[in-house]
Chimera marker file (.cmm) of the C-alpha trace (Angstrom):
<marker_set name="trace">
<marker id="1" x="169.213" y="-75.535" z="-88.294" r="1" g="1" b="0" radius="0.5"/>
<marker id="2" x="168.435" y="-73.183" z="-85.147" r="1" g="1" b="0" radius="0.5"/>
<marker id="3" x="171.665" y="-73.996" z="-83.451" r="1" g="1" b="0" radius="0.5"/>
<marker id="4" x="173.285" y="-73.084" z="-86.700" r="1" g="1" b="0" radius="0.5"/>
<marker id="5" x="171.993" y="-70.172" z="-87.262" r="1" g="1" b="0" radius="0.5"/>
<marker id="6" x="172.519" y="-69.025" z="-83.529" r="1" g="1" b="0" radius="0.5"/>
<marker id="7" x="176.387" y="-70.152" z="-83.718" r="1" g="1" b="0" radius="0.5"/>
<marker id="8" x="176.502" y="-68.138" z="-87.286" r="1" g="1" b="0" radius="0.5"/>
<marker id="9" x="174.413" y="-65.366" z="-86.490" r="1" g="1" b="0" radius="0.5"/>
<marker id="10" x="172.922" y="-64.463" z="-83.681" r="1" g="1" b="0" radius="0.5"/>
<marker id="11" x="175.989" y="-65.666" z="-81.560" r="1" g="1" b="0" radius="0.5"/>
<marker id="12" x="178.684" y="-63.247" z="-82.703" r="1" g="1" b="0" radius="0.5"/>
<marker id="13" x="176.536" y="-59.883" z="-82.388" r="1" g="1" b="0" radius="0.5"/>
<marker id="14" x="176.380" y="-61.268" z="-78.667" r="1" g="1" b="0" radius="0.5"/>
<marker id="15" x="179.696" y="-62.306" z="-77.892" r="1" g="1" b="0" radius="0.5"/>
<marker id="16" x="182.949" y="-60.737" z="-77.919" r="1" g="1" b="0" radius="0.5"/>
<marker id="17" x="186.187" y="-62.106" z="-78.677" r="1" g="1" b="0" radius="0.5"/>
<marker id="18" x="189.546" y="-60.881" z="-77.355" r="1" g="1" b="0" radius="0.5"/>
<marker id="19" x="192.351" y="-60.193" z="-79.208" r="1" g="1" b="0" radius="0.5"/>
<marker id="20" x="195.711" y="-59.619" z="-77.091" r="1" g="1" b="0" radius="0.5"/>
<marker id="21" x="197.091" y="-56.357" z="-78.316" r="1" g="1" b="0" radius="0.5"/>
<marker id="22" x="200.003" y="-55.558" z="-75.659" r="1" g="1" b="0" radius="0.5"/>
<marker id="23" x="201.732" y="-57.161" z="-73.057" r="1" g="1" b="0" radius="0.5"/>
<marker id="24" x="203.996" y="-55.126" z="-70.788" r="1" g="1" b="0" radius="0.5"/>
<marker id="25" x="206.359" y="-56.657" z="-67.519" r="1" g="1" b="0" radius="0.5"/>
<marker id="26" x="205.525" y="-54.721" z="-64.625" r="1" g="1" b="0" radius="0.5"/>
<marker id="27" x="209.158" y="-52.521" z="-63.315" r="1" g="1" b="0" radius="0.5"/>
<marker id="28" x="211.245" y="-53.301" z="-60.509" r="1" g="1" b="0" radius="0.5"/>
<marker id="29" x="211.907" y="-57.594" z="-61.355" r="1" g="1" b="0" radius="0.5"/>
<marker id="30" x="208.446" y="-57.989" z="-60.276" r="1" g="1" b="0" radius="0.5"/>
<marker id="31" x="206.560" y="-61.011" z="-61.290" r="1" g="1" b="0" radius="0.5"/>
<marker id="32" x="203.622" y="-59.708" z="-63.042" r="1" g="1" b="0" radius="0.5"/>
<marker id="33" x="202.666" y="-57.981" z="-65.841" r="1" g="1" b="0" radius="0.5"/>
<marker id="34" x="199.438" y="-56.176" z="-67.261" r="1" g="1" b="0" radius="0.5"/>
<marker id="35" x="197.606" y="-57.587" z="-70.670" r="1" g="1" b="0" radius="0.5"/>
<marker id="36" x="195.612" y="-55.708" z="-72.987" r="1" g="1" b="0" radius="0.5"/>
<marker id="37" x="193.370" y="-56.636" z="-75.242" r="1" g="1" b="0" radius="0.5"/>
<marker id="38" x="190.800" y="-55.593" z="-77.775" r="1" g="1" b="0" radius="0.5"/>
<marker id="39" x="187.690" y="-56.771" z="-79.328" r="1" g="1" b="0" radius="0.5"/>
<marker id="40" x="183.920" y="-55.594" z="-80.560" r="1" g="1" b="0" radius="0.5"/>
<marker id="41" x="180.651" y="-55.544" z="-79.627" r="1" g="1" b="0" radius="0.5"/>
<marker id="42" x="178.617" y="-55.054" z="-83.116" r="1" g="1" b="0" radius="0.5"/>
<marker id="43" x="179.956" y="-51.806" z="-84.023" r="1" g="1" b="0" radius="0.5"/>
<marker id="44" x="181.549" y="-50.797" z="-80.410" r="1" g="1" b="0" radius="0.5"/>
<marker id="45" x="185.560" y="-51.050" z="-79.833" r="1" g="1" b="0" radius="0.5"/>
<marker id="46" x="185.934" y="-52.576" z="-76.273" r="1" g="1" b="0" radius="0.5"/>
<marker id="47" x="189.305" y="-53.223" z="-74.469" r="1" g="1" b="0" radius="0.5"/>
<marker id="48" x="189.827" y="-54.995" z="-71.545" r="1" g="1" b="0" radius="0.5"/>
<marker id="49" x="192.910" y="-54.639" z="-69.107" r="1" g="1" b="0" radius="0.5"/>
<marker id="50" x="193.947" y="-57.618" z="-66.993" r="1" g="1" b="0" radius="0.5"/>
<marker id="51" x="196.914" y="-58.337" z="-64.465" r="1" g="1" b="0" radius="0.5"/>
<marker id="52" x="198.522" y="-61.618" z="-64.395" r="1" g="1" b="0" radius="0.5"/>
<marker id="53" x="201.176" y="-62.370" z="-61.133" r="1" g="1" b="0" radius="0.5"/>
<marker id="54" x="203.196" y="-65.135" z="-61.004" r="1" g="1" b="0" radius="0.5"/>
<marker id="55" x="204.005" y="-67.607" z="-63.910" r="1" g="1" b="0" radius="0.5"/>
<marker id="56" x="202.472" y="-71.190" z="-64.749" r="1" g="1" b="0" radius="0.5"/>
<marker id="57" x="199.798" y="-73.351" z="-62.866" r="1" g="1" b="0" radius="0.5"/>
<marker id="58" x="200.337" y="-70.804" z="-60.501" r="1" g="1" b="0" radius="0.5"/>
<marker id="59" x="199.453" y="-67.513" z="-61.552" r="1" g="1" b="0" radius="0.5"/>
<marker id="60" x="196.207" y="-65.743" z="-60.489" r="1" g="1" b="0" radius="0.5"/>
<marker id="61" x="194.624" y="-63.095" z="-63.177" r="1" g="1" b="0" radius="0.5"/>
<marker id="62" x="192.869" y="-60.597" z="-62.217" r="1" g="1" b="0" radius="0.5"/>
<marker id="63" x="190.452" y="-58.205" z="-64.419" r="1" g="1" b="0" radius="0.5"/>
<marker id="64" x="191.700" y="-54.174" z="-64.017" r="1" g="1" b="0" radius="0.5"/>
<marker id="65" x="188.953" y="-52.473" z="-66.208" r="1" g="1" b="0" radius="0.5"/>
<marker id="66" x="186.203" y="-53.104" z="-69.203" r="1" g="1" b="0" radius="0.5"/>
<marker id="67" x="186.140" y="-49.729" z="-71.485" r="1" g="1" b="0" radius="0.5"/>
<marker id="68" x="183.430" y="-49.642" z="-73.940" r="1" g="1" b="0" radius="0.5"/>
<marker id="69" x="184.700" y="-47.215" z="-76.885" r="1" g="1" b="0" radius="0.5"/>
<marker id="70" x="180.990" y="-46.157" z="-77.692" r="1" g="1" b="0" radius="0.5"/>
<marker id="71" x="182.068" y="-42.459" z="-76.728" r="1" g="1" b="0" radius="0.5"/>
<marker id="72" x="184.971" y="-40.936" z="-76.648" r="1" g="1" b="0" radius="0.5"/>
<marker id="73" x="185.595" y="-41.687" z="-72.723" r="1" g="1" b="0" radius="0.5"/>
<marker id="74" x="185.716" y="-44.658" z="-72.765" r="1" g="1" b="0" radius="0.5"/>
<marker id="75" x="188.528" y="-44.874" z="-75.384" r="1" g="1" b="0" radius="0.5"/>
<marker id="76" x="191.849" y="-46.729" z="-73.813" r="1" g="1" b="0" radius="0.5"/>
<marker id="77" x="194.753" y="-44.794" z="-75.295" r="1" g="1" b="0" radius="0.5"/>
<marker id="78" x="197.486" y="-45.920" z="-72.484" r="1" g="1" b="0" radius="0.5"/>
<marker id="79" x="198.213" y="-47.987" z="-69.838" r="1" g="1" b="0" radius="0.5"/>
<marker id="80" x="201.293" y="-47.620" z="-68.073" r="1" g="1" b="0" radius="0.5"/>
<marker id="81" x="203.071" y="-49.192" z="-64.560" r="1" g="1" b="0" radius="0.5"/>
<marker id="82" x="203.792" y="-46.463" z="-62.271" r="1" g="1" b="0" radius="0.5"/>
<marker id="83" x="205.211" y="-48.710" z="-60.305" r="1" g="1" b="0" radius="0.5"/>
<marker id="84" x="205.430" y="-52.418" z="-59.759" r="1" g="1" b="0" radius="0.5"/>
<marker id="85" x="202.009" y="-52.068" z="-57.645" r="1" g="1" b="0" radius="0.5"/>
<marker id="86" x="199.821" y="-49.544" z="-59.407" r="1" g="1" b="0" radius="0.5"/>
<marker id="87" x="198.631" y="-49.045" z="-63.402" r="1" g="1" b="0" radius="0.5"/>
<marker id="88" x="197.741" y="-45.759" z="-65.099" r="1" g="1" b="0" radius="0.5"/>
<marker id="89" x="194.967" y="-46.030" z="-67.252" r="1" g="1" b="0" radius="0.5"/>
<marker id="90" x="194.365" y="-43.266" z="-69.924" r="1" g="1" b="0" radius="0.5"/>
<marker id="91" x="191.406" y="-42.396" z="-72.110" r="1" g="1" b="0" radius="0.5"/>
<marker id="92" x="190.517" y="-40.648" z="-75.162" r="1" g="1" b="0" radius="0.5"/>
<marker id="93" x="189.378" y="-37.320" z="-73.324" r="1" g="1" b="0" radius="0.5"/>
<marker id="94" x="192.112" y="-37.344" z="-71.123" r="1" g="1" b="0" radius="0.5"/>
<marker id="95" x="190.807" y="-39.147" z="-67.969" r="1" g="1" b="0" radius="0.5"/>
<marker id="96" x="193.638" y="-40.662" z="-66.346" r="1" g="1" b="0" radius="0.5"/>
<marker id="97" x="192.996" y="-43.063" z="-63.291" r="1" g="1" b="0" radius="0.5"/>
<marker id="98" x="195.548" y="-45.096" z="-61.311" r="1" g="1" b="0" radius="0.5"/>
<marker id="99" x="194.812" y="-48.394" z="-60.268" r="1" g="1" b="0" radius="0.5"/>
<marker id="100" x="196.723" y="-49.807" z="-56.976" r="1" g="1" b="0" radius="0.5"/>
<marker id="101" x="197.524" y="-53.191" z="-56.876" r="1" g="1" b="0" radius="0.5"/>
<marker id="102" x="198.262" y="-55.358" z="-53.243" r="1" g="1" b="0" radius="0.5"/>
<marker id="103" x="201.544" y="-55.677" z="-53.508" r="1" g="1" b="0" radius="0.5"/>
<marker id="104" x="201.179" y="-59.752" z="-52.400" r="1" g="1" b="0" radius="0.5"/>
<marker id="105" x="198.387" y="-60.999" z="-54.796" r="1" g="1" b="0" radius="0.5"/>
<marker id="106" x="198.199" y="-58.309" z="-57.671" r="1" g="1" b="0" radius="0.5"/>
<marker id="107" x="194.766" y="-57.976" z="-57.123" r="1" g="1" b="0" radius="0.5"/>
<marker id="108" x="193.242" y="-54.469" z="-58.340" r="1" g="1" b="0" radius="0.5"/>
<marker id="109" x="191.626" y="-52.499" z="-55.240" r="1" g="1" b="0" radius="0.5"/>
<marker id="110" x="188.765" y="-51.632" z="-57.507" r="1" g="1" b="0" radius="0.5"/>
<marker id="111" x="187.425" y="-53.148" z="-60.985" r="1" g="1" b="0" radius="0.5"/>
<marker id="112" x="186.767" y="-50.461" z="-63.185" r="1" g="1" b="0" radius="0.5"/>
<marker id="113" x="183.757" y="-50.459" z="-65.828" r="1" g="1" b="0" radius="0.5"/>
<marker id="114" x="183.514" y="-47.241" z="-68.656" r="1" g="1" b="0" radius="0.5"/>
<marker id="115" x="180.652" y="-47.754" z="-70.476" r="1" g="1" b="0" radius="0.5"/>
<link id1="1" id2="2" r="1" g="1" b="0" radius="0.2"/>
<link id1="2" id2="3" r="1" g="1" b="0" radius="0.2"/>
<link id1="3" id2="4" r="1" g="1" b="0" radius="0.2"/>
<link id1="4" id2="5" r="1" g="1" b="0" radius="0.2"/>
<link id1="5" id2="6" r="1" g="1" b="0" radius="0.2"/>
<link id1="6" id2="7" r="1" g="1" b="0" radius="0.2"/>
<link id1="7" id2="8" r="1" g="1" b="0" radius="0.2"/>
<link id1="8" id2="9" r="1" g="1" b="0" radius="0.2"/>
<link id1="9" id2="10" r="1" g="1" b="0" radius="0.2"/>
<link id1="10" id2="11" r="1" g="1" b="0" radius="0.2"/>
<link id1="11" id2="12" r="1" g="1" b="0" radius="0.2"/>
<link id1="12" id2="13" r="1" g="1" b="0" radius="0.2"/>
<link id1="13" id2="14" r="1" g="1" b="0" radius="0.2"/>
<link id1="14" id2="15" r="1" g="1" b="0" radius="0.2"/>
<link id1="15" id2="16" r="1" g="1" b="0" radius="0.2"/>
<link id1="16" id2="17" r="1" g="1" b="0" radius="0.2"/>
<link id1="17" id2="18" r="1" g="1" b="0" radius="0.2"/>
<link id1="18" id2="19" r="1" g="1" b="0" radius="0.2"/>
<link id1="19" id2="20" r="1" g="1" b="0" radius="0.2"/>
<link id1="20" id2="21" r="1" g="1" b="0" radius="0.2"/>
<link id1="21" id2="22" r="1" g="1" b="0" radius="0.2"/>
<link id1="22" id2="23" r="1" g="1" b="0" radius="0.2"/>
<link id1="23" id2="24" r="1" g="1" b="0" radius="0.2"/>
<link id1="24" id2="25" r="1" g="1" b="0" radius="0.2"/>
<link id1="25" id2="26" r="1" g="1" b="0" radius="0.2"/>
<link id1="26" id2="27" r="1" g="1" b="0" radius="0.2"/>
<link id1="27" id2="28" r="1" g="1" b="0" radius="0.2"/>
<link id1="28" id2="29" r="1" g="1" b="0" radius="0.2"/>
<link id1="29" id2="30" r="1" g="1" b="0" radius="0.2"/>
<link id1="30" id2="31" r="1" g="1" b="0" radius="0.2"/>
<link id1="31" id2="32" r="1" g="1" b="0" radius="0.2"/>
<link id1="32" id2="33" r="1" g="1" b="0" radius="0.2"/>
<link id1="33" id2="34" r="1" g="1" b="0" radius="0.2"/>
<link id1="34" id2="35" r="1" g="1" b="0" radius="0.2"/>
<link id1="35" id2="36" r="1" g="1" b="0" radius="0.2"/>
<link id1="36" id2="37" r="1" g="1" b="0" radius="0.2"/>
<link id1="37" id2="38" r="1" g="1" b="0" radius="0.2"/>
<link id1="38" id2="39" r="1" g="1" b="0" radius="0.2"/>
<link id1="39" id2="40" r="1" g="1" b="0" radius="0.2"/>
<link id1="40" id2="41" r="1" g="1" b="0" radius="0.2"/>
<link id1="41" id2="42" r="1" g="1" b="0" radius="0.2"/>
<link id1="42" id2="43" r="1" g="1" b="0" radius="0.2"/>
<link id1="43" id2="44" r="1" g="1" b="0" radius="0.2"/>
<link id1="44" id2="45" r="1" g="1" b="0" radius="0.2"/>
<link id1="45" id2="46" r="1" g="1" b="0" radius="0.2"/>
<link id1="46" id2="47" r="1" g="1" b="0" radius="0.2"/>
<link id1="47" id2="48" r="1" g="1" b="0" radius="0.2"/>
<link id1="48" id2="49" r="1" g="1" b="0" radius="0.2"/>
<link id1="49" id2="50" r="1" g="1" b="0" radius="0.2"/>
<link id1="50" id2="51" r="1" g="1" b="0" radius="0.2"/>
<link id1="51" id2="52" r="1" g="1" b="0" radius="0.2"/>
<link id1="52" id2="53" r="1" g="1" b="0" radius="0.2"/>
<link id1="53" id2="54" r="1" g="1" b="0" radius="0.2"/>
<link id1="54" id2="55" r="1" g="1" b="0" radius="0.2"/>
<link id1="55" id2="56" r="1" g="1" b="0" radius="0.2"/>
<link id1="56" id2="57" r="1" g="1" b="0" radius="0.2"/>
<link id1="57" id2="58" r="1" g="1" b="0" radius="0.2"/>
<link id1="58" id2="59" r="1" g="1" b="0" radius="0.2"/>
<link id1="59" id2="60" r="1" g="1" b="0" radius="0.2"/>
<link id1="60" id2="61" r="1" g="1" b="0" radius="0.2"/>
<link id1="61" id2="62" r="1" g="1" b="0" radius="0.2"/>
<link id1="62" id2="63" r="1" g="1" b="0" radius="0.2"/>
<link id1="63" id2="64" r="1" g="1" b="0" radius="0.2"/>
<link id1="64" id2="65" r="1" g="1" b="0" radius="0.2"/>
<link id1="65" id2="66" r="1" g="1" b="0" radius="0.2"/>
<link id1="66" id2="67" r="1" g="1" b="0" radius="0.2"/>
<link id1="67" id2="68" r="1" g="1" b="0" radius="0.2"/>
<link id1="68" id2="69" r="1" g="1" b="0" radius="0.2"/>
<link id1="69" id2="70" r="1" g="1" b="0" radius="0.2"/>
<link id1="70" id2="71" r="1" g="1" b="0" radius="0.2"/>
<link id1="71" id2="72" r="1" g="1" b="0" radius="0.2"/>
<link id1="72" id2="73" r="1" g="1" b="0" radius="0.2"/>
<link id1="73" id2="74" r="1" g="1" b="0" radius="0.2"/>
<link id1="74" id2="75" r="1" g="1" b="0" radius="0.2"/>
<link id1="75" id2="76" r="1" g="1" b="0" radius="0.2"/>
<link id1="76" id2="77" r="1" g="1" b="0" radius="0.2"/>
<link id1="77" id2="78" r="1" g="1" b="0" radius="0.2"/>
<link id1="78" id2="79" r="1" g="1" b="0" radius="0.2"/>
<link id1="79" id2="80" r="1" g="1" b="0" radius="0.2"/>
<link id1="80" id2="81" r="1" g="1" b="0" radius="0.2"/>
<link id1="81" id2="82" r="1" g="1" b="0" radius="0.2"/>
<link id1="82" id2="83" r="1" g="1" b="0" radius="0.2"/>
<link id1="83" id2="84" r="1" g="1" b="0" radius="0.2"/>
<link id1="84" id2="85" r="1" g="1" b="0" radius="0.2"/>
<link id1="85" id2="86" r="1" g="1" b="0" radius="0.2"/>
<link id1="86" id2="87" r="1" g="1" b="0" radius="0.2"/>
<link id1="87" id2="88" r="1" g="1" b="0" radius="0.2"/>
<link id1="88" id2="89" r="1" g="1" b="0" radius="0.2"/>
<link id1="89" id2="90" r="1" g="1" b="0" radius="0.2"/>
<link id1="90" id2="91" r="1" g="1" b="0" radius="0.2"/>
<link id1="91" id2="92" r="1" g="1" b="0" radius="0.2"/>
<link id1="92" id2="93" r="1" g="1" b="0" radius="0.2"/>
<link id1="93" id2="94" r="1" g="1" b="0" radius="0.2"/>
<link id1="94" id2="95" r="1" g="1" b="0" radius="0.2"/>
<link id1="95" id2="96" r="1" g="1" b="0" radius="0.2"/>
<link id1="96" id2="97" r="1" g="1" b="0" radius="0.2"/>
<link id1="97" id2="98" r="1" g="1" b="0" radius="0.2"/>
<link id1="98" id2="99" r="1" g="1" b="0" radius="0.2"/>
<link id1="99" id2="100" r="1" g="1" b="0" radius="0.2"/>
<link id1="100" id2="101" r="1" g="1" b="0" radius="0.2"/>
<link id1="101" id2="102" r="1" g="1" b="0" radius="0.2"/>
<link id1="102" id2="103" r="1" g="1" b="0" radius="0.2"/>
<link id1="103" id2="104" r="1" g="1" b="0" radius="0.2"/>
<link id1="104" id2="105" r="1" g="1" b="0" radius="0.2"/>
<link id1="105" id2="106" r="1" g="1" b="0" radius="0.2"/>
<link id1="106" id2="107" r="1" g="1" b="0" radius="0.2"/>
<link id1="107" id2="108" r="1" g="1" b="0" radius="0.2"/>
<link id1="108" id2="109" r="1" g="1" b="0" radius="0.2"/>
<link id1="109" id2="110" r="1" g="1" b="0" radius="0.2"/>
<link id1="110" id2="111" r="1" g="1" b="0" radius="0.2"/>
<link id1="111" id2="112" r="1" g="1" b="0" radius="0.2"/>
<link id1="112" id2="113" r="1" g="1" b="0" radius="0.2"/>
<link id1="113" id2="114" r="1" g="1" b="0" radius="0.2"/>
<link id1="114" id2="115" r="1" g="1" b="0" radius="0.2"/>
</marker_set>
């Protein structure tokens, strides 16, 4: 009855599922594209933004950025390429930070985190 309750509960106030909400090719024939998706932590929008390069068994993913949309900061209103190596990330006040990829793997230079 514990496990139950936990799974019904307790589990879903702790856990977040993602919801894909945009998928956009990155420019220039480049194999790799950037994923967005949303979910919620109790009452808290969240979005994370992930990079996939490549294409079946093959193809690494790498996590961009966690935004927690508990102020208005943290609020993912646009991601764009700016290329087929960097992303531009835009929140709700404005902030806009570019994110360079390496132009062999696809891996972000830095994982970002807005609480």
């Amino acid at each position: 009855m514990a496990a139950v309750w936990f799974r019904m509960v307790l589990f879903p106030m702790l856990g977040v599922e993602w919801e894909e909400t945009g998928r956009t090719a990155a420019p220039d024939g480049a194999d790799r594209y950037v994923v967005v998706e949303e979910g919620s932590l109790m009452i808290d929008p969240l979005w994370r933004v992930s990079v996939v390069d490549g294409s079946g068994l093959t193809a690494r993913h790498w996590t961009v950025g966690t935004l927690n949309g508990d102020f208005a900061g943290g609020v993912l209103t646009k991601v764009a390429w700016s290329g087929p190596d960097a992303l531009v990330l835009t929140t709700g006040e404005g902030g806009v930070t570019t994110v360079r990829l390496d132009a062999r793997t696809g891996e972000p230079e830095r994982r970002l985190s807005v609480p």
